[in-house]
C-alpha positions as CSV (number, residue, x, y, z in Angstrom):
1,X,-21.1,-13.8,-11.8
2,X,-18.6,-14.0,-9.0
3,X,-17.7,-17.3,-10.7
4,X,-16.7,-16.6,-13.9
5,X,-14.6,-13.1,-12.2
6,X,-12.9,-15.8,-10.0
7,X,-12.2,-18.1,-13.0
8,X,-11.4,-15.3,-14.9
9,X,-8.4,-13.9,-12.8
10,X,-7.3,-17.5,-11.9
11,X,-7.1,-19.0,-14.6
12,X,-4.0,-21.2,-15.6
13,X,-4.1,-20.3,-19.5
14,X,-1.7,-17.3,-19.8
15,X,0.5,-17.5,-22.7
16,X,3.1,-15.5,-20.6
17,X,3.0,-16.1,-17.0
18,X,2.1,-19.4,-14.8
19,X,-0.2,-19.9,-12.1
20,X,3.0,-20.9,-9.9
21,X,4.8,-17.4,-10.5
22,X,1.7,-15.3,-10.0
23,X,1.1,-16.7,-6.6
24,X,4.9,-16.6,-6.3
25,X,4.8,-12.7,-7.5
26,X,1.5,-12.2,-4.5
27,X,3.5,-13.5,-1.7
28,X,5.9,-11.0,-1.4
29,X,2.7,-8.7,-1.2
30,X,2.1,-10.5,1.8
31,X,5.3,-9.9,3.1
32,X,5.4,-6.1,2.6
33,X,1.5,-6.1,3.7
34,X,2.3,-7.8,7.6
35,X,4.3,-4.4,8.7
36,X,2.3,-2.0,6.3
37,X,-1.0,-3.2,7.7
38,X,1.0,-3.5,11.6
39,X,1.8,0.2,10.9
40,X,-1.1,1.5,9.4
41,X,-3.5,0.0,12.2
42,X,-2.0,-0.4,15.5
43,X,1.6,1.8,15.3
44,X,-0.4,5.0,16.8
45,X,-2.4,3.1,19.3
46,X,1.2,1.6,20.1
47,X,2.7,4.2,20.4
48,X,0.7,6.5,22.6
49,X,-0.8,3.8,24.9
50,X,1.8,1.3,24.9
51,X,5.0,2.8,24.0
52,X,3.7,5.8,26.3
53,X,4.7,9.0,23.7
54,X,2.0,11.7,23.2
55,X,-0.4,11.5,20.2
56,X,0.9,15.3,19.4
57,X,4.9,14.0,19.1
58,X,3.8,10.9,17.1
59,X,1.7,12.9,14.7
60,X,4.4,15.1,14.0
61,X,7.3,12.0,13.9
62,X,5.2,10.6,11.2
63,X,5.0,14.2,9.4
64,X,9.0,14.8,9.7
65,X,10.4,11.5,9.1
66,X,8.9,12.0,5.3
67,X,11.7,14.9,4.6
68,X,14.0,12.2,4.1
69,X,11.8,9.6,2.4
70,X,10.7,12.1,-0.2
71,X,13.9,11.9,-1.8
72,X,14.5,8.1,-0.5
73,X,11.7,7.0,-2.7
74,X,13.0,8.3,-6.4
75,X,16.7,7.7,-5.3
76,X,15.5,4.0,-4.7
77,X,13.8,3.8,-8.3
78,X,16.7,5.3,-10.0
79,X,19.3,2.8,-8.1
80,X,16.9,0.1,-9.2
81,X,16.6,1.2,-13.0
82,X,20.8,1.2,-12.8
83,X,21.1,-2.3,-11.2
84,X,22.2,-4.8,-13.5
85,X,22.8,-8.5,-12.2
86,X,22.1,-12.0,-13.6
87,X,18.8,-12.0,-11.4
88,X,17.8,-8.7,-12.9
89,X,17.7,-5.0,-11.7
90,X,14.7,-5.4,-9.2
91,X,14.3,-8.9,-8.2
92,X,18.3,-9.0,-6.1
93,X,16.7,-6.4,-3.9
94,X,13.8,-9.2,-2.5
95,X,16.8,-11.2,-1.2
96,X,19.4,-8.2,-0.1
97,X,16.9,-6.3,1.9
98,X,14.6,-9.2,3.5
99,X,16.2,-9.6,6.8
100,X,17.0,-6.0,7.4
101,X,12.9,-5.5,6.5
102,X,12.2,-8.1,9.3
103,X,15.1,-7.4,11.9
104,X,13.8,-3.1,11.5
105,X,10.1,-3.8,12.0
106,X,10.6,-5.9,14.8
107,X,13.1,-2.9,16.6
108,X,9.7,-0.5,15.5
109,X,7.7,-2.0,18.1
110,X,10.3,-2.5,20.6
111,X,9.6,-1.0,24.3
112,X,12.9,0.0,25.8
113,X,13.3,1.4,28.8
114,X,14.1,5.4,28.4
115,X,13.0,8.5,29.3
116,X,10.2,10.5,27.4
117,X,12.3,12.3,25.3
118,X,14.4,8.9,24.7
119,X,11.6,7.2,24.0
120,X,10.7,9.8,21.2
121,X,14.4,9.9,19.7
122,X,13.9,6.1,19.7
123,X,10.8,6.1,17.8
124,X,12.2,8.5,15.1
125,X,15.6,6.6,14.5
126,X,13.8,3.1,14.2
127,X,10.5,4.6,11.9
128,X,13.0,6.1,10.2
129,X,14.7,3.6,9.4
130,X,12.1,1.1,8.6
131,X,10.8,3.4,5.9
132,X,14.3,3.2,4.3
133,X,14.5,-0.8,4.3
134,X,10.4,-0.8,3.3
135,X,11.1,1.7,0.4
136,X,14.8,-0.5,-0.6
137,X,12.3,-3.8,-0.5
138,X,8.8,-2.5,-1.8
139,X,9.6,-0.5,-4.2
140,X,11.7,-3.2,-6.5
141,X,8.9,-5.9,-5.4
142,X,5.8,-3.3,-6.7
143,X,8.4,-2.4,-9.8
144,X,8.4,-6.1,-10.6
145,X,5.1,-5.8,-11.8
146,X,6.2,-3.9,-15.1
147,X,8.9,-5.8,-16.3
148,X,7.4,-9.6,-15.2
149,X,5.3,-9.3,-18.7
150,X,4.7,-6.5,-21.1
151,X,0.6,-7.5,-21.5
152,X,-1.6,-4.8,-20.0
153,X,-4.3,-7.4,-19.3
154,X,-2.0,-9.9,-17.6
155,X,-0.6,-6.9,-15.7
156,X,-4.5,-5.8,-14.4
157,X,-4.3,-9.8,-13.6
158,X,-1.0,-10.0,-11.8
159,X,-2.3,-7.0,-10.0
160,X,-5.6,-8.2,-8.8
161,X,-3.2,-11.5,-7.0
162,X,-0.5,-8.6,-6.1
163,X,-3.3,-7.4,-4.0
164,X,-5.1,-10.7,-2.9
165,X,-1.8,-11.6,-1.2
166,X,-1.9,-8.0,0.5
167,X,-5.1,-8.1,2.1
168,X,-4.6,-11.7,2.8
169,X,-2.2,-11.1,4.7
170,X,-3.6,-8.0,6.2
171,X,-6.5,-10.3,6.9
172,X,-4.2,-12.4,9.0
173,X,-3.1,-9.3,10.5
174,X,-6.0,-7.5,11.0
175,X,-7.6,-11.4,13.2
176,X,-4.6,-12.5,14.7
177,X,-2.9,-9.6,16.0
178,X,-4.4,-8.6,19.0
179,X,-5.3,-12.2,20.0
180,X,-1.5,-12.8,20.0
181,X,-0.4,-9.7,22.0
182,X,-2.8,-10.9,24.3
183,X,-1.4,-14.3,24.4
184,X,2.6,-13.5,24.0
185,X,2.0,-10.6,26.7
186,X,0.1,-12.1,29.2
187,X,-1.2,-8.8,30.3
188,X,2.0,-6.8,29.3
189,X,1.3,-5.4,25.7
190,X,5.1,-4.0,25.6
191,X,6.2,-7.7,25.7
192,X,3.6,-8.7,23.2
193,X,3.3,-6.5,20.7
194,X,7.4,-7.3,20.4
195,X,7.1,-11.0,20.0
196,X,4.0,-11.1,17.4
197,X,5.9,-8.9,15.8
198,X,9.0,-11.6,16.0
199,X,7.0,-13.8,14.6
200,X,5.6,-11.7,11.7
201,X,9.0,-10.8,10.6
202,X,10.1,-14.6,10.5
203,X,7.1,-15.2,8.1
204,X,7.8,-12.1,5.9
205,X,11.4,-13.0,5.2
206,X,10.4,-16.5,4.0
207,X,8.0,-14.9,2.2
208,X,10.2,-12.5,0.1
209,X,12.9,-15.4,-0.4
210,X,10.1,-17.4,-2.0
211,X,9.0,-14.5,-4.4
212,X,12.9,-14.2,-5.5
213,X,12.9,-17.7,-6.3
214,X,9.8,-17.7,-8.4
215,X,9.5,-14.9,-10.5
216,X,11.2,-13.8,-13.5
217,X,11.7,-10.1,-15.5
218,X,11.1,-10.1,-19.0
219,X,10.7,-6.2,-19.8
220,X,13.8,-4.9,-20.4
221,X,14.6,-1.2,-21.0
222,X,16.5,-0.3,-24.8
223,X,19.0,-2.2,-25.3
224,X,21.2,0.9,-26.5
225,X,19.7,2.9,-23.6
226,X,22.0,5.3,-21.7
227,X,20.2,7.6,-19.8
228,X,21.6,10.7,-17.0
229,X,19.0,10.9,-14.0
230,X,18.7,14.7,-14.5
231,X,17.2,13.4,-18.0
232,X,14.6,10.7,-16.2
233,X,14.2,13.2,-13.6
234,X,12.9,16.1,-16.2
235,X,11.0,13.0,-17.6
236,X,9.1,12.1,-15.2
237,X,7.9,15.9,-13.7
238,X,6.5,16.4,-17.6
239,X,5.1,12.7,-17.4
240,X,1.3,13.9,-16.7
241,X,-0.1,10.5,-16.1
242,X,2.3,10.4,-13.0
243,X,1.6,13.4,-11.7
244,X,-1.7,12.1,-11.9
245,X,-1.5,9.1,-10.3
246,X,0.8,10.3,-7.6
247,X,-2.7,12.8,-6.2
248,X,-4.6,9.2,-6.6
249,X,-1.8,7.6,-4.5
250,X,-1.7,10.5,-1.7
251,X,-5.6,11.0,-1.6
252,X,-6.8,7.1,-1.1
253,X,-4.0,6.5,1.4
254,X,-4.5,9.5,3.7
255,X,-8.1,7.9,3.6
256,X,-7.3,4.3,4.9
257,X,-4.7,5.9,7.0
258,X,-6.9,8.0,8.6
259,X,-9.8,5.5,9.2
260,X,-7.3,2.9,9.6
261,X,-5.6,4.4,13.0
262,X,-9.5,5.8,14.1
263,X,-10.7,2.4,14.1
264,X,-8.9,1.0,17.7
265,X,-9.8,4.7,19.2
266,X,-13.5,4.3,18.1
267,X,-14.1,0.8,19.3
268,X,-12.4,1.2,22.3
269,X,-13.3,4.5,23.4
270,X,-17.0,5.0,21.3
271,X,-18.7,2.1,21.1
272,X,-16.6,0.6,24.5
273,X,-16.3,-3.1,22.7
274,X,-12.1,-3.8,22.1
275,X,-13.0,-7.6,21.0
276,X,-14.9,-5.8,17.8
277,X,-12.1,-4.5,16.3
278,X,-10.9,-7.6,14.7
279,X,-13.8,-8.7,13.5
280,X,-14.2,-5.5,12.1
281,X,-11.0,-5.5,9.9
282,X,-11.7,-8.7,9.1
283,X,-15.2,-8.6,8.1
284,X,-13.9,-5.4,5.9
285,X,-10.9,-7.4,4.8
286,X,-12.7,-10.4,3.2
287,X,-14.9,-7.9,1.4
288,X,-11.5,-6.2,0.0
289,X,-10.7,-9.6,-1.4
290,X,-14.3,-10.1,-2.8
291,X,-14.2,-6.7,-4.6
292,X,-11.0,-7.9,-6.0
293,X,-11.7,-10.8,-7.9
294,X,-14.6,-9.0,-9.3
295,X,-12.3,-6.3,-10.7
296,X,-10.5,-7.9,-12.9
297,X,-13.8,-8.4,-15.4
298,X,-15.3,-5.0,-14.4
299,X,-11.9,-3.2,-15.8
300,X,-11.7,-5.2,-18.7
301,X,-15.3,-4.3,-19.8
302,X,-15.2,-0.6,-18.2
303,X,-11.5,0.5,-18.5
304,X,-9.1,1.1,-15.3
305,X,-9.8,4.9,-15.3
306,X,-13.7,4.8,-14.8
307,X,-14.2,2.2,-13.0
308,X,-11.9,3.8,-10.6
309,X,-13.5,6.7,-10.6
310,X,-16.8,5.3,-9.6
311,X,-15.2,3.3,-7.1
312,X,-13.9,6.0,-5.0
313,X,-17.7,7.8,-5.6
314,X,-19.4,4.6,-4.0
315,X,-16.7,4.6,-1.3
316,X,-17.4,8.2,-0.6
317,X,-21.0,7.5,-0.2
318,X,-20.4,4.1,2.3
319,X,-18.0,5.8,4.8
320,X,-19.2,9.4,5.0
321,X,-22.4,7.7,7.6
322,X,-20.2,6.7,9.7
323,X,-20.6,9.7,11.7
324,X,-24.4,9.5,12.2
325,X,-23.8,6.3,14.0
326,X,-24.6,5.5,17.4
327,X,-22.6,3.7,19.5
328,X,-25.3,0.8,19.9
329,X,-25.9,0.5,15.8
330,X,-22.9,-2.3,15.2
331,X,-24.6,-3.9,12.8
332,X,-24.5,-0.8,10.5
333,X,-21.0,-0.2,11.3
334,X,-20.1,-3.5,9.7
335,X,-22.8,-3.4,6.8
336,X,-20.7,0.0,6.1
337,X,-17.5,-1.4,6.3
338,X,-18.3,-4.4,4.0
339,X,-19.5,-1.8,1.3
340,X,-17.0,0.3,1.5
341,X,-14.2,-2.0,1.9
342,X,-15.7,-4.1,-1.7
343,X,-15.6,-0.6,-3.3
344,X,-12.0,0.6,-2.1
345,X,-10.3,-2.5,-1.7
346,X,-10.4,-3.0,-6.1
347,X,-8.6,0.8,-6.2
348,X,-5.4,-0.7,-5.1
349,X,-4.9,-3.2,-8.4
350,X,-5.9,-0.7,-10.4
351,X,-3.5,1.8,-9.5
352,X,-0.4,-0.5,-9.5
353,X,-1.7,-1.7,-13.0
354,X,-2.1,2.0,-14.2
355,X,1.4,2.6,-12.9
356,X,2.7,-0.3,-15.2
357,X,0.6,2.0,-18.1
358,X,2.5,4.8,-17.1
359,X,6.0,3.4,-17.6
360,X,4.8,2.0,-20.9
361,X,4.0,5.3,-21.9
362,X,6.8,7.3,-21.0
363,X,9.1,4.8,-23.0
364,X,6.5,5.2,-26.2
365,X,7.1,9.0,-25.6
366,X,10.9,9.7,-24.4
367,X,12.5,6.2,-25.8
368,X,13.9,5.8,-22.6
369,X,12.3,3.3,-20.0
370,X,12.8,4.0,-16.3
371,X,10.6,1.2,-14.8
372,X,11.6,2.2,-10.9
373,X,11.7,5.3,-11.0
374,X,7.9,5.7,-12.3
375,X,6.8,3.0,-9.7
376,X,8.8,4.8,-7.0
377,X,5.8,7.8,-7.6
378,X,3.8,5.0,-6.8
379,X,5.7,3.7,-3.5
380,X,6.0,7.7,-2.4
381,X,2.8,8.3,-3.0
382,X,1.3,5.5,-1.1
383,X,3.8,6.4,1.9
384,X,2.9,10.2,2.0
385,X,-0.5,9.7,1.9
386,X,0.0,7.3,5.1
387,X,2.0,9.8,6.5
388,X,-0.4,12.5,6.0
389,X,-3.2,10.0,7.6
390,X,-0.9,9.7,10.8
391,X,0.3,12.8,11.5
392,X,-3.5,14.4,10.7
393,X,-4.5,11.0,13.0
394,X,-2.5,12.0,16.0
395,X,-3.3,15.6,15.2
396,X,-7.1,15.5,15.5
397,X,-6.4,13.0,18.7
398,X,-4.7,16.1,20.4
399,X,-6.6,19.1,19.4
400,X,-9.4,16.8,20.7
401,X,-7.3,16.1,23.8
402,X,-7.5,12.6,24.0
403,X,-5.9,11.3,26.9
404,X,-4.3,7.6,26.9
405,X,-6.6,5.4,28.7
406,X,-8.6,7.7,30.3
407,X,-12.8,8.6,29.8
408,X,-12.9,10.7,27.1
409,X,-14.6,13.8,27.2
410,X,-17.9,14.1,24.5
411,X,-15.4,16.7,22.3
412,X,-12.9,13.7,22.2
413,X,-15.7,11.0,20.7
414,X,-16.3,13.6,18.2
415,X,-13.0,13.9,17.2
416,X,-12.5,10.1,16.8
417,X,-16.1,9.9,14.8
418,X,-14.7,12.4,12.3
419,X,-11.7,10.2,11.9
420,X,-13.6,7.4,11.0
421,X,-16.3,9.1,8.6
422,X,-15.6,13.0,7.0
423,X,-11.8,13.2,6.7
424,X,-11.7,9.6,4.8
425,X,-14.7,10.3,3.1
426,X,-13.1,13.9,2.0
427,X,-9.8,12.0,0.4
428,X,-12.3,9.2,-1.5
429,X,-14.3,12.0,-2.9
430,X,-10.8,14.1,-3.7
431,X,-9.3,10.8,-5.3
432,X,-12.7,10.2,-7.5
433,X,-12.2,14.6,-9.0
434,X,-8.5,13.4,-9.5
435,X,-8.5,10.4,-12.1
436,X,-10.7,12.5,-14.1
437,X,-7.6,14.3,-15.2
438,X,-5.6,11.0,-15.8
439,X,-5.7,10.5,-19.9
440,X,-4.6,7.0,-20.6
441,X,-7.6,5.5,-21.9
442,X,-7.5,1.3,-23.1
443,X,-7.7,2.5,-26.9
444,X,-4.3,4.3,-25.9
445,X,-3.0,1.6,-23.9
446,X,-3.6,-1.0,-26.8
447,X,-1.0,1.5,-29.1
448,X,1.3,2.3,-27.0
449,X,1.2,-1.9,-26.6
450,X,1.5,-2.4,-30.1
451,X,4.3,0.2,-30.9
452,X,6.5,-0.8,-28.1
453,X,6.7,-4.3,-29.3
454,X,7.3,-2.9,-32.6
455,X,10.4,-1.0,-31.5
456,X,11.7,-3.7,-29.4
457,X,11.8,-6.3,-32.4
458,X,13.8,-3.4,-34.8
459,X,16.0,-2.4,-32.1
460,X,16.7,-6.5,-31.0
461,X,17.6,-6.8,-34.9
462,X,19.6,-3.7,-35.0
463,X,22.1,-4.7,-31.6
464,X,25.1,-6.4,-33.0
465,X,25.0,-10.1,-31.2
């Protein structure tokens, strides 16, 4: 069976799109995925027993620092809808914005020497800014995906290698990471967490370049299509689908986040092993990727809503025992994470490929396409939920009262099991109630497919050449 899935989603014989620019379209997952999964995993641990900031003022850096990217986010999409140049609207912004991307993150995990309160003004200005260059690259690179080809099934394809480049390269991430800081530090994590992170940003801005160069859009908007953003704006708040999808997007994320930034604490602290955590996320990163290439089929057969839905109900189910685990019982902490990772890891293609559904059907119902600004939903979403999993993250780690490097008390462990077990298991279980109200079903889809390309043939014969 795993076969055929894997034949199935690699397979050469698309009428539309080549093997060549679908791996060319998963690199610049990549790219994005070696600072998202940097963040995500090791930016709290960084910055409370590296960077030497309390869990408390990073909790509530990552909560504040979203004021501004909550209106970042749409402004991006609508910039991108407006951009008109011979490379397209979205595709300039991989090459514009690649070095800034690399140069930003590297400044992130920079140690200088300040006072306390320097050091916290210094982690605001440089976060902050990195969400602005992530949201100026990522959002046009996951906007991409609904213009490279108008075919719902080769969209749920490109997806599924949109996000075997992102937990591929989270894979390298989540193994080589700490091995390097070890090795580029000598002992000093200041000094190596800033030159992995050198060398990371070197490989994502080759990688972005190369995704530029090898994919194409082919969607575009009406060709008579004028459209003031107060209009896309009161389209979008009525567009139920997005609202939709934007709960899906905050719900799962908060849930990796959460997990994600609990798993150094709980290895370190709980079960007292560091050299287990990367064989941890990896273990649960190669099960992502397995879940994946499975998907693709499953959807097909099933339809993106439901199997969704009981995705996030099996994931649920795999995390929530987390918290009846011992310290000693390693073995079923990885069996867990290898379920639950091949249940959640498949969510991720199916949202970006829903997203693409949703732009598709907000043109069928306004006439009017605004391709960025639906996909920057996605992009905010996926930020606030992270957000929400940091700040709750460094929260929980002070209520608790962790202290950086120290024994931590009994009241402490707790805390750090809860990250790792009911909080993600709550935002699974939330996500799984949500889609149920999402109404894009594939008989849907296949109209609003077939109406589209109707419109689009009357409207190119209609254009005076």
């Amino acid at each position: 069976m795993l076969r055929l899935r894997f034949k199935s989603i690699f397979s050469v014989g698309s009428a539309s799109l080549s093997l060549t620019e679908k791996i060319g379209y998963s690199f610049g997952d990549v790219a994005s995925c070696i600072f998202f999964q940097s963040f995500m995993l090791y930016l709290l641990y960084f910055y409370t027993d590296v960077f030497g900031i309390t869990a408390a003022a990073a909790g509530t850096m990552f909560l504040v620092t979203r004021i501004w990217d909550s209106v970042n986010d749409p402004l991006m999409g609508i910039l991108g809808d407006r951009t008109n140049t011979r490379w397209g609207k979205f595709r300039p912004y991989l090459l514009w914005m690649a070095l800034p991307f690399g140069i930003v993150g590297v400044m992130t995990f920079s140690t200088p020497d300040l006072s306390l309160q320097g050091k916290i003004i210094y982690a605001y200005i440089t976060y902050s800014i990195m969400m602005m260059v992530y949201t100026a690259i990522n959002l046009p690179y996951s906007a991409l995906l609904g213009v490279i080809t108008s075919d719902p099934k080769e969209r749920t394809t490109l997806s599924s290698y949109k996000f075997i480049g992102a937990f591929g390269g989270g894979l390298l991430i989540q193994f080589f990471t700490l091995p390097l800081v070890e090795r580029f530090g000598k002992g000093d994590e200041a000094v190596g967490f800033q030159h992995t992170m050198m060398l990371y940003a070197l490989i994502a801005v080759v990688l972005f370049f190369i995704t530029f160069l090898l994919t194409r859009e082919r969607v575009k908007p009406p060709l008579a299509q004028k459209t003031p953003i107060r209009t896309d704006l009161k389209d979008l708040i009525k567009n139920k689908p997005w609202l939709v999808m934007f709960l899906l997007g905050v719900f799962t994320l908060a849930a990796v986040s959460i997990k994600g930034a609990a798993t150094m604490y709980y290895f370190i602290y709980y079960v007292e092993d560091k050299s287990l955590v990367k064989w941890f996320f990896t273990a649960g990163t190669l099960a992502v990727i397995v879940g994946i290439l499975l998907v693709d089929g499953i959807a097909r057969r099933y339809g993106k809503k439901r199997t969704y839905m009981w995705l996030m109900i099996l994931t649920f189910v795999f995390t929530l025992p987390f918290y009846f685990l011992g310290p000693e019982q390693v073995v079923w902490m990885f069996v867990l994470q290898i379920l639950g990772s091949v249940t959640m890891g498949p969510t991720s293609p199916l949202v970006w490929a829903m997203y693409a559904d949703v732009a598709d059907y907000s043109e069928w119902k306004t006439g009017r396409r605004a391709t960025g600004l639906i996909f920057s939903a996605g992009s905010f979403a996926q930020k606030m939920g992270w957000t929400i999993g940091g700040a709750v993250s460094g929260w929980i780690l002070a209520l608790y009262q962790y202290e950086a490097g120290a024994e931590q008390t009994v009241e402490t462990l707790k805390g750090i099991r809860y990250m790792m077990s009911i909080y993600p298991a709550i935002g699974a279980l939330l996500a799984a109630i949500a889609v149920t109200l999402y109404r894009i079903d594939e008989k849907l889809v296949s109209r609003i497919e077939s109406e589209l390309k109707e419109r689009r043939l009357l409207d190119a014969k209609s254009c005076p050449k």
